[in-house]
C-alpha positions as CSV (number, residue, x, y, z in Angstrom):
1,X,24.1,-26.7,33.6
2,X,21.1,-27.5,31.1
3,X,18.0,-27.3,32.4
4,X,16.1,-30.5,33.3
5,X,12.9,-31.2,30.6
6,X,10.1,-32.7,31.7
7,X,8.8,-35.1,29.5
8,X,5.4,-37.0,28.8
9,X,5.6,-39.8,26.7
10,X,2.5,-41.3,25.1
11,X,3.4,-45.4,24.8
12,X,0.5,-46.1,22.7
13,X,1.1,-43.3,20.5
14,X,1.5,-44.9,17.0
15,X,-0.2,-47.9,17.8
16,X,2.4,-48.8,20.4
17,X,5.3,-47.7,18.3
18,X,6.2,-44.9,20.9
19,X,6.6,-47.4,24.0
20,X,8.6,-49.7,22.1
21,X,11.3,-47.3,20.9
22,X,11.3,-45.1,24.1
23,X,14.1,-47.5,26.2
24,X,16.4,-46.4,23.1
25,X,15.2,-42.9,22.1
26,X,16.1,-42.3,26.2
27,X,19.2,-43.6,26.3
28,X,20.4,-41.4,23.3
29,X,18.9,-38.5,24.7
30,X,20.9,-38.6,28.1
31,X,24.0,-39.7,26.4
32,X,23.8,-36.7,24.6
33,X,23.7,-34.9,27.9
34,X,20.2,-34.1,27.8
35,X,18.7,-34.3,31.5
36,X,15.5,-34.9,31.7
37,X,12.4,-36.3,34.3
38,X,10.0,-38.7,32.7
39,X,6.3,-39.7,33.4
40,X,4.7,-41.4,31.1
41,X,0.9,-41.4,30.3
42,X,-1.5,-44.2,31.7
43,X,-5.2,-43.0,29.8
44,X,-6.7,-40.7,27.5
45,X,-6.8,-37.2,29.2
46,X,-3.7,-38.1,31.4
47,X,-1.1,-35.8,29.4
48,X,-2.9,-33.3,30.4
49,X,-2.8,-33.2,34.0
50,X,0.9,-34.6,33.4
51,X,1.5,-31.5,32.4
52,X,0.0,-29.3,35.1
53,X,1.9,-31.4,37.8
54,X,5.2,-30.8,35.6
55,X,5.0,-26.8,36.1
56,X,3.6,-27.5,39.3
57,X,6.7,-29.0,40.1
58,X,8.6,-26.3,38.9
59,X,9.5,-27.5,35.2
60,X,9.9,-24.4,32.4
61,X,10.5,-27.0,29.8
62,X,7.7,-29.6,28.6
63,X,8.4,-32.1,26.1
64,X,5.7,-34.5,24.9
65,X,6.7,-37.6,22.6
66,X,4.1,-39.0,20.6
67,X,1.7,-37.6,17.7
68,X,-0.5,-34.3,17.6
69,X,-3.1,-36.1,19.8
70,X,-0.7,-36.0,22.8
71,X,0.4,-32.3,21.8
72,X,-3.2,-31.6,22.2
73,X,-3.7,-33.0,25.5
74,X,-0.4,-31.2,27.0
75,X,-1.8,-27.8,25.2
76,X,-4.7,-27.8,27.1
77,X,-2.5,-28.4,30.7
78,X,-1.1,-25.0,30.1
79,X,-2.1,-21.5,31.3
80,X,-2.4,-20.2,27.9
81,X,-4.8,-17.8,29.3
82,X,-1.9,-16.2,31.1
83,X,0.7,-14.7,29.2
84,X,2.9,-13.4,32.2
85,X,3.1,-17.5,32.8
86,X,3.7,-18.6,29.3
87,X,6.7,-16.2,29.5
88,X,8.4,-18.8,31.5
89,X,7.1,-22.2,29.9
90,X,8.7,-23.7,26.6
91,X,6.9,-26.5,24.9
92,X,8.9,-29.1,22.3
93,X,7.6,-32.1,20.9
94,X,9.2,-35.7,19.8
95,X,7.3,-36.9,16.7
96,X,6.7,-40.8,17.2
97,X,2.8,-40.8,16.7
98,X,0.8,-41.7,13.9
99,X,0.5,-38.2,12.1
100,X,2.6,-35.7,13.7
101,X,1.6,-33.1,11.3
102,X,1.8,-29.5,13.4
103,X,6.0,-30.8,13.0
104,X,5.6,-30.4,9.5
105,X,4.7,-26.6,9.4
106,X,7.7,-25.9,11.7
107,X,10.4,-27.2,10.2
108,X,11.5,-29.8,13.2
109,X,12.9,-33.1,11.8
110,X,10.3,-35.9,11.3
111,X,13.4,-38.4,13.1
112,X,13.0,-37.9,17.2
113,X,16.8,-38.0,18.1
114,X,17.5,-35.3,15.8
115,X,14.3,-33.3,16.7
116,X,15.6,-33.9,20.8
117,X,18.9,-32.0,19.7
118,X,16.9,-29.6,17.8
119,X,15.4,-29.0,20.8
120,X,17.9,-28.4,23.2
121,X,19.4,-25.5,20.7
122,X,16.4,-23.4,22.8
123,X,14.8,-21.4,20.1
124,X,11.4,-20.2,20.6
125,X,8.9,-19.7,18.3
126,X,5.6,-18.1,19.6
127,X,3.1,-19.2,17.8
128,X,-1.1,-19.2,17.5
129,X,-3.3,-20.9,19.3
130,X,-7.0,-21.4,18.7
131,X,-9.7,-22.2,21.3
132,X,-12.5,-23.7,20.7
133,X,-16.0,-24.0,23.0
134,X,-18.5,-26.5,21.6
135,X,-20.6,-29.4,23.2
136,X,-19.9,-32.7,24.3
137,X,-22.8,-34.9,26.6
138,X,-25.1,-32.3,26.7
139,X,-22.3,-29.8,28.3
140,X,-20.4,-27.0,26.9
141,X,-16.4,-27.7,26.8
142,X,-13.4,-25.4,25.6
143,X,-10.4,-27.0,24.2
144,X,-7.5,-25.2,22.3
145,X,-5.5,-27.0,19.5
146,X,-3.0,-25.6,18.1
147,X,-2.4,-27.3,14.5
148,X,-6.2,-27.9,13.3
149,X,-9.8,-28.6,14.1
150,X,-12.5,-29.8,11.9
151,X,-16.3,-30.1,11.5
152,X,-18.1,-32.6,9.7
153,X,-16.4,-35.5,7.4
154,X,-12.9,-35.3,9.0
155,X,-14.6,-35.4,12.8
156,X,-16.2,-38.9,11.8
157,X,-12.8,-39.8,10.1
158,X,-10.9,-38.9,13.6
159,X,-13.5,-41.0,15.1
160,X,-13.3,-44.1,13.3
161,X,-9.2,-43.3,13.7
162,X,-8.5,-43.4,17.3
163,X,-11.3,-46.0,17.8
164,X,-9.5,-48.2,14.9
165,X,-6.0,-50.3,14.5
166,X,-3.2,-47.9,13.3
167,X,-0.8,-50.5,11.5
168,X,-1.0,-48.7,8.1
169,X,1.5,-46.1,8.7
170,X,0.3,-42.2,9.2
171,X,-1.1,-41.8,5.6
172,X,-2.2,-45.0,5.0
173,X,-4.4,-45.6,8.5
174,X,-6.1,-41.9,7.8
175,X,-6.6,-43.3,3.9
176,X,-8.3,-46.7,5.1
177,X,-11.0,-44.5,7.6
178,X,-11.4,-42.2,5.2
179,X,-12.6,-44.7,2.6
180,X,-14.4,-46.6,5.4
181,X,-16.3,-42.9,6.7
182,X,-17.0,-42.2,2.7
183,X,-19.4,-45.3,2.1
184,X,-22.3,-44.0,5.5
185,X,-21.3,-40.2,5.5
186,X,-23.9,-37.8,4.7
187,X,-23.1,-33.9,4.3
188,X,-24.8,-31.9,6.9
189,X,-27.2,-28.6,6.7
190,X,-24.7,-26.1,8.6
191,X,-24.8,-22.3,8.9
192,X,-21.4,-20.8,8.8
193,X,-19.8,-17.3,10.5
194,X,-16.5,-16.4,9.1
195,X,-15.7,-13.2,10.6
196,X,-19.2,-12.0,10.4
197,X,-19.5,-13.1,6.8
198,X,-22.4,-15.7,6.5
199,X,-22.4,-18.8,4.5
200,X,-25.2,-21.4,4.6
201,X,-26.2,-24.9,3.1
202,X,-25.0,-28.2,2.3
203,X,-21.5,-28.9,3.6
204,X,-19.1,-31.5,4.1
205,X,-16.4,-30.5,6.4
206,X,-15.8,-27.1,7.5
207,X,-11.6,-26.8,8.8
208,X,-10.2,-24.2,11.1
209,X,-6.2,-24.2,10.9
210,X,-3.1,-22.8,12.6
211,X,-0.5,-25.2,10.7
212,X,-1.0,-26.5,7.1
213,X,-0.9,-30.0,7.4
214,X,-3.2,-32.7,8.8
215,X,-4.6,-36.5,8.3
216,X,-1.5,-37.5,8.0
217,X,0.5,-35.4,5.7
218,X,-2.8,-33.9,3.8
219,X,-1.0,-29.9,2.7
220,X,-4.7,-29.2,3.7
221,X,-4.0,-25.6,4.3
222,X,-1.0,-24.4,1.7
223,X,-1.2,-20.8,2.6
224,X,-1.6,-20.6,6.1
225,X,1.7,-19.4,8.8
226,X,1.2,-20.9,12.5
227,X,2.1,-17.2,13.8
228,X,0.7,-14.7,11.7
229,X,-2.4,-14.1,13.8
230,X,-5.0,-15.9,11.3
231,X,-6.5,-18.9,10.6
232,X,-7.0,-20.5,7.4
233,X,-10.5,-21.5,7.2
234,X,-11.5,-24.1,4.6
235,X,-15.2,-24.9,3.7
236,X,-15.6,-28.4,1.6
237,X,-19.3,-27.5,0.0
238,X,-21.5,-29.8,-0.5
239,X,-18.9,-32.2,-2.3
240,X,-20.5,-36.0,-3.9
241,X,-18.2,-39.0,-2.7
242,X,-16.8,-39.6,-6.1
243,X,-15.4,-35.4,-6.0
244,X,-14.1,-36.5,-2.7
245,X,-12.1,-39.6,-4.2
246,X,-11.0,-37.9,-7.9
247,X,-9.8,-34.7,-5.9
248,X,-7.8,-36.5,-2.9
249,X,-4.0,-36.2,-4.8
250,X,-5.0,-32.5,-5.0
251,X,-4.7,-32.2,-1.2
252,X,-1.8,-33.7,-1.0
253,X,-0.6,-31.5,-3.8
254,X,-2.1,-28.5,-1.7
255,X,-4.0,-27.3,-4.9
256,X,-7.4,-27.8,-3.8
257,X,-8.1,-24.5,-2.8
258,X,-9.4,-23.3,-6.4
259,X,-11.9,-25.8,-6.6
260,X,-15.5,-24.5,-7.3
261,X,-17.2,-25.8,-4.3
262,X,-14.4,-25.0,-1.7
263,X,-14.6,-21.8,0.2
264,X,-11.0,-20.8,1.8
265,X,-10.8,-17.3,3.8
266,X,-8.8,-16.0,6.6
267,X,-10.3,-15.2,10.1
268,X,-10.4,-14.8,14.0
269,X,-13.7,-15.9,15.0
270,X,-15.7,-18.6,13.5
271,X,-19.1,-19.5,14.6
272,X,-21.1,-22.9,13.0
273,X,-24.3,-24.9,13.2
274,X,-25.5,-27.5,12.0
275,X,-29.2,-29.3,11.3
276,X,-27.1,-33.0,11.7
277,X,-25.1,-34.1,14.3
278,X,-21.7,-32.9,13.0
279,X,-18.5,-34.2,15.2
280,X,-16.0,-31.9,15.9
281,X,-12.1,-32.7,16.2
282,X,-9.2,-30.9,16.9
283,X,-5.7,-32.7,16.4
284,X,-7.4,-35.6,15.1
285,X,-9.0,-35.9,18.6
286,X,-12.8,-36.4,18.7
287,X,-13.6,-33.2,21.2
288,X,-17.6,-32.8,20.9
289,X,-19.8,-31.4,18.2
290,X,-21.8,-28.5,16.7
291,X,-22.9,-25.7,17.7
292,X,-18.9,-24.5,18.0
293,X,-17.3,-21.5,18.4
294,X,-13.5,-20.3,17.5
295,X,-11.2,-17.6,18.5
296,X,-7.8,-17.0,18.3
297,X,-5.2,-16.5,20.6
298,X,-2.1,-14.8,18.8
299,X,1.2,-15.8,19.7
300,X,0.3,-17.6,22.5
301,X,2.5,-20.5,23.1
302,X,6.3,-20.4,22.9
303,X,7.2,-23.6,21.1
304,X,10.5,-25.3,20.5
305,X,11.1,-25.1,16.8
């Protein structure tokens, strides 16, 4: 007999969408025999501690359904600090959230019935994870993210995101607070460690990624493998808003990387600063600001994929 999945669904994922289909997504999943025990999230933070009662209780198999914002908040219930513990949790995601982009770099389908069956095959992929320690009200805070986290222009985008309606579909809502974030944003003073290398001055966003897309479907990061024990590190320099607008279709194309004032390099540890107040996110979640520090954690998590 299968084992039973816990899973955590996000209702307001997708600006509601993910309430409104779960009666039906459920009833397919157990009529394909998939056996399962539900909880569903009630506030911001909530996955999280969802997710410690689930192995509390005993669960080896979490499954969140929703976008990358509720992946994040059932990352950071795991013991990811404990790899004798990991060896006996699985986590699997259904994509019904506004972005869903760490799906994208691992191949699971984009429809969540077929992604549920994916699922149930059992194969594991271990892939990285990155932690992150920065501040948030005057404290210090870690948080790991496992697709991407940002400094800068994309943090005040996240913000504007999740505090804004999301009827525009995953590209189109990131498109509208992007434009929206363009007109007040200023690029910030920041001081940049890459792996020891330094890089200082005017900047607009610097990115730390495990998967290659985010925002939405943006093939922000077109070289970098979620399990090959690197991030992919992009600087935006100190880029005016009309280079912003005229080289948009590149990131999509994921042909950005060769323009002049973007830095990309590979790296375990990055350390930044910043003269500004410069937002940090990670899975489109606004987590705190600069100063931030990142590491990696190599094959950390065992995901369903």
């Amino acid at each position: 007999m299968e084992e039973r999945w816990w899973v955590i669904v996000n209702p307001v994922a997708g600006n509601g969408r993910t309430g409104r289909r779960w009666s039906g997504l459920e009833a397919r999943m157990r009529l394909e025999g998939i056996r399962m025990e539900v909880v569903f999230t009630q506030e911001p933070g909530h996955a999280t501690a969802l997710a410690r009662q689930g192995i509390k209780a005993g669960f080896t198999t979490l499954v969140g359904v929703g976008g990358d914002g509720t992946l994040h908040e059932i990352l950071n219930g795991l013991p990811l600090e404990d790899p004798e513990q990991m060896q006996r949790i699985r986590l699997g995601v259904l994509p019904t959230g506004t972005g869903s982009d760490f799906v994208r770099s691992c191949g699971l389908p984009r429809d969540p019935v077929a992604a549920a069956l994916r699922l149930r095959e059992g194969r594991v992929r271990w892939v990285d994870v990155g932690q992150v320690t920065c501040r948030r009200a005057g404290e210090t805070v870690t948080r790991y993210f496992v697709n991407a986290a940002g400094l800068g222009f994309d943090g005040e985008v996240a913000d504007r995101t999740n505090r804004g309606i999301k009827a525009f579909g995953a590209i189109g809502t990131y498109l509208v607070y992007l434009f929206l974030t363009l007109l007040l944003y200023q690029n910030k003073t920041v001081r940049l460690r890459v792996d020891g290398e330094e890089h200082a001055g005017r900047m607009n966003s610097a990115l730390v990624c495990n998967g290659r897309y985010f925002g939405g479907g943006m093939f922000i990061a077109p070289r970098a493998a979620v399990d090959d024990g690197w991030f992919d590190v992009i600087v935006l320099g100190d880029l005016g808003k009309g280079e912003i607008v005229w080289n948009l279709p590149r990131v999509y194309r994921g042909t950005h990387l060769t323009h002049p004032k973007i830095i990309w390099r590979r790296a375990r540890e990055i350390h930044v600063e910043a003269q500004e107040r410069m937002f940090l996110q990670a899975e489109g979640e606004l987590i705190g600001e600069a100063p931030a520090t990142f590491r990696l954690l190599p094959q950390a998590l065992p995901f369903l994929a």
